[in-house]
N, C-alpha and C positions, 0 to 999 in steps of 0.2 A: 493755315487751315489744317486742321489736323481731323483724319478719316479712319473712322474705327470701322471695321468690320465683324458684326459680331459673329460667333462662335457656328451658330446654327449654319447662316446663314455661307459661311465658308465651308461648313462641312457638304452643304450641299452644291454648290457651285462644283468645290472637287470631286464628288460622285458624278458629277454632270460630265466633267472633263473627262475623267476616267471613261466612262458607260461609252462617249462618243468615241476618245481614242481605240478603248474596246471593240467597239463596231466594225469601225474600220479594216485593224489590225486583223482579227478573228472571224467576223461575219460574213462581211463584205467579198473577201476572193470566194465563201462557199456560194455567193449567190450569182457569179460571175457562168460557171455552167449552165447554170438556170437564165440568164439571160441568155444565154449562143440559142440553147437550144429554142428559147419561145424567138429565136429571131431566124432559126431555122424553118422553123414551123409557118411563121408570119411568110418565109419564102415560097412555101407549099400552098398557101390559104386561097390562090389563083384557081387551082384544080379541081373539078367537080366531077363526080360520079356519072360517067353517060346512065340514061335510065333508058333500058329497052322497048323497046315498041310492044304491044300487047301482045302480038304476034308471035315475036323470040318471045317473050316470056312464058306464054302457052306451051310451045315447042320444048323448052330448055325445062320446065316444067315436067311434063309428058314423060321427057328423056331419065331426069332426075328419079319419077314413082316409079318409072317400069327398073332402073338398077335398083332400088330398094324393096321391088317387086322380088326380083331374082334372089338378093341376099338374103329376102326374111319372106317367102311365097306367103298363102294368103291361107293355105293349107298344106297337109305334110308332103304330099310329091314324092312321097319317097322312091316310088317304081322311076319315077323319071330320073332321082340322083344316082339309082344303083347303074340305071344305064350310063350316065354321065361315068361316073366311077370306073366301070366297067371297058368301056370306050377310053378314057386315062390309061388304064393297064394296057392296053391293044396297042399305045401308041410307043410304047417302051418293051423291049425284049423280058420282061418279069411274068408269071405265073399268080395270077388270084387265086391263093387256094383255100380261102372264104370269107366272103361277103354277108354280115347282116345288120340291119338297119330293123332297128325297134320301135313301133310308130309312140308317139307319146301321149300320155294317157289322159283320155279327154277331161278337163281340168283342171290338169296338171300343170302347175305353174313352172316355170323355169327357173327361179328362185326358192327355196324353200324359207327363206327370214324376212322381214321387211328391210332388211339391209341384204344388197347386192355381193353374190358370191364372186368370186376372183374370176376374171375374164368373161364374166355376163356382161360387164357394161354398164348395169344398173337398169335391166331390163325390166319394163312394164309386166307385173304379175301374171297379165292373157298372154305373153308369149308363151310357148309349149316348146319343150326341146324332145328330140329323140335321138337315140342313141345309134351308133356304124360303131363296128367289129371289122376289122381287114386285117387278113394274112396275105401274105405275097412272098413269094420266092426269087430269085433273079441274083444277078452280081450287085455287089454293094452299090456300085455308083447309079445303076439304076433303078432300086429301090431307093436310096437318098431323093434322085430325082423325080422321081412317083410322089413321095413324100410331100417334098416343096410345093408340085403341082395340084394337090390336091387342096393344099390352101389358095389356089390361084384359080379354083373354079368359082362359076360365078355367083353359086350356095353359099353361105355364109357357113364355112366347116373349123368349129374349135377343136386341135388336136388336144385329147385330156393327156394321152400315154403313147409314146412310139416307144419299143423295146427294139432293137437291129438286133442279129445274131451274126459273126460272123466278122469279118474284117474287110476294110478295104484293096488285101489285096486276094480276100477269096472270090472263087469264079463263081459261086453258090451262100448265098446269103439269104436270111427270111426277117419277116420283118411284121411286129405285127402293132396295129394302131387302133386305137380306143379314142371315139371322138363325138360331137354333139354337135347336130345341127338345129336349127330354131325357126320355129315356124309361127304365124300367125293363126286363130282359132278360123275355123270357115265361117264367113257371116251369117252361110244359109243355118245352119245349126241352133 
């Protein structure tokens, strides 16, 4: 018996060989992380989501608008942040030696482009920002610490400019901050 193999015919059986031993060699261990991890995942697939009672959700709900009440009021407030602000300095040994807050001009979008400006967010056009001015006097450390605190009230307040004068190891340092807070339009309006 005599077994001829033609030409073709071998060339692709050896492509065949190759492509498999390829596989193997090459493919195969990338897919080997890819298997742990959907076998990790299949470990998890037991777990579900408790879904709260109508009740917590109302509540946690509630709790949720009135923080996003605070950060972005419904109107400008302003008289109520200078008290805030104001009350901040009282609780640190520093000097306010001027406070002013610019209401924003009915209209006036918060964005001037339909692309969002650096630290807006990507705020909806009806937000309205207005502007605080603060000087304060005091030792360094407690004007730094005025400072921090005043990102930690519960107004939503972007420092644009803080300028310090003075060192931290003077007894007499000033400090003065340029910044925007953002409010929603009044509905009744």
């Amino acid at each position: 018996m005599n077994f001829r193999i033609r030409p073709s015919i071998l060339v692709v059986a050896l492509f065949s060989l190759v492509f498999v031993i390829g596989f193997f060699l090459l493919i195969n261990p990338q897919l080997a992380p890819i298997g742990e991890n959907l076998a990790r995942l299949d470990a998890y697939s037991h777990l579900t989501i408790p879904t709260p009672a109508p009740a917590e959700n109302t509540a946690a709900l509630a709790d949720q608008t009135a923080k996003v009440q605070g950060l972005l009021p419904q109107e400008n407030q302003l008289y109520d942040l200078s008290v805030e602000i104001e009350a901040l300095a009282h609780t640190l040994p520093i000097s306010l030696t001027s406070l002013n807050l610019t209401p924003a001009v009915s209209g006036a979008p918060a964005t001037t482009s339909a692309k969002a400006t650096a630290g807006s967010g990507g705020l909806p056009s009806s937000v309205q920002k207005s502007s605080i001015s603060i000087s304060a006097t005091g030792s360094y450390a407690d004007l730094q610490t005025f400072a921090e605190n005043l990102t930690k009230l519960q107004r939503y307040i972007d420092i644009q400019d803080l300028t310090m004068n003075g060192s931290a190891e003077s007894t007499q340092s000033t400090v003065n901050i340029t910044a925007i807070t953002y409010n929603l339009p009044n509905a009744s309006h």
